[in-house]
C-alpha positions as CSV (number, residue, x, y, z in Angstrom):
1,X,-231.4,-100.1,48.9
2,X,-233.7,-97.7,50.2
3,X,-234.8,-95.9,46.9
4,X,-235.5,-98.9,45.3
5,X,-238.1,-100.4,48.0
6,X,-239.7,-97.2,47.9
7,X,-240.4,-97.9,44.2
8,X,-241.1,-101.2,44.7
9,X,-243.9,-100.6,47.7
10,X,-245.2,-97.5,45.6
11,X,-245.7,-99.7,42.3
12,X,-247.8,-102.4,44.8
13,X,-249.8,-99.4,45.8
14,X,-250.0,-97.8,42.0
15,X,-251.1,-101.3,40.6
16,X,-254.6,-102.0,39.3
17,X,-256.2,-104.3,41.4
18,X,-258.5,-105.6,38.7
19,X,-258.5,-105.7,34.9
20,X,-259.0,-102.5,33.1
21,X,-259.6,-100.0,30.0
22,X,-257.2,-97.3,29.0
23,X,-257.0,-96.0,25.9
24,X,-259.2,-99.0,24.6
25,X,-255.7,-101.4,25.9
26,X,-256.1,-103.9,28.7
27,X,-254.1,-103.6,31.5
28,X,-254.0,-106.4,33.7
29,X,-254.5,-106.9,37.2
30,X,-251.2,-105.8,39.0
31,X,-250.2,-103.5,36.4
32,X,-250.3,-100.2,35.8
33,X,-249.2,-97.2,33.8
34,X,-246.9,-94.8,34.3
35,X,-243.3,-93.1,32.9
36,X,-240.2,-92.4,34.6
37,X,-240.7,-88.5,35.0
38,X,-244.5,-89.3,36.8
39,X,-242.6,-91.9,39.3
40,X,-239.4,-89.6,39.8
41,X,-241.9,-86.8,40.8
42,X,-244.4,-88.9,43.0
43,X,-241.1,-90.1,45.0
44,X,-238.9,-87.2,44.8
45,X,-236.2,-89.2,42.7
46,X,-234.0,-88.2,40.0
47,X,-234.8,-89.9,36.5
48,X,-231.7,-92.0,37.1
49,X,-232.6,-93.2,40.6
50,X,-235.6,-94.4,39.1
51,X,-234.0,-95.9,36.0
52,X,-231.5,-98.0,38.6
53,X,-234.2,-98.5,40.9
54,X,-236.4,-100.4,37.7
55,X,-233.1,-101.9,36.7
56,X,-232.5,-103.5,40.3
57,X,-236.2,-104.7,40.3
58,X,-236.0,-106.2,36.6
59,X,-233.1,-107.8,37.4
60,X,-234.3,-109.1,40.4
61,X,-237.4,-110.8,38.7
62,X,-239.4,-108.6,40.7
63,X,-241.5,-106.4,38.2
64,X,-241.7,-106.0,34.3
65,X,-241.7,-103.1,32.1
66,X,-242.7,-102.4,28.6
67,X,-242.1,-99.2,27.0
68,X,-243.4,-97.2,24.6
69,X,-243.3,-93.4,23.2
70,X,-245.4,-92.1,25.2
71,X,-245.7,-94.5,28.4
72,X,-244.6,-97.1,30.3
73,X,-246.3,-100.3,31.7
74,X,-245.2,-101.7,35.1
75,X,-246.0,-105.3,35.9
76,X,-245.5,-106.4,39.5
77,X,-244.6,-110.1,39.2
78,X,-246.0,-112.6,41.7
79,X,-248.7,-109.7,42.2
80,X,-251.4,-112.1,44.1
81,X,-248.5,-113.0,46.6
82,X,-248.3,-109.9,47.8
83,X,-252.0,-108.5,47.2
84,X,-254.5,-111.9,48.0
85,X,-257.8,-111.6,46.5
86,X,-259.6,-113.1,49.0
87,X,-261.9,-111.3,51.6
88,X,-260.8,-111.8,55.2
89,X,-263.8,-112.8,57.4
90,X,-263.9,-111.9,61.1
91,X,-266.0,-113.9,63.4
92,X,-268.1,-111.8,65.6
């Protein structure tokens, strides 16, 4: 459905693309952190379009998510599939 490849494209965009810091935690190239109220803003969803849009995407195999208190973190799987790490070279 629509609202859920919006999520999907915007947590591709949201994820780190390297290792980094926060909060003295490692988070991992093609994760990031977020919560449901900060995605439901950024997209213009309710909090339960965003809860059935994580549900389709978990259940699909497509990200992870491990919550906490205060956050949540999103793991796209298969993250170098879709963001390749490799330089592309033109000839000129």
């Amino acid at each position: 459905d629509a609202n859920t490849m919006r999520l999907f494209i915007h947590c591709l965009l949201l994820a780190n693309y390297k290792d980094k810091k926060w909060r003295g935690k490692l988070i991992k190239r093609g994760s990031f952190i977020t919560s449901q109220l900060k995605l439901a803003h950024s997209l213009k969803l309710s909090i339960m379009q965003i809860r059935n849009s994580l549900k389709k995407l978990k259940s699909t195999g497509e990200i992870t998510v491990c919550t906490t208190a205060d956050y949540s973190v999103i793991t796209v799987k298969n993250y170098e599939f879709y963001q390749d790490n490799n330089i592309l070279k033109l000839n000129s």
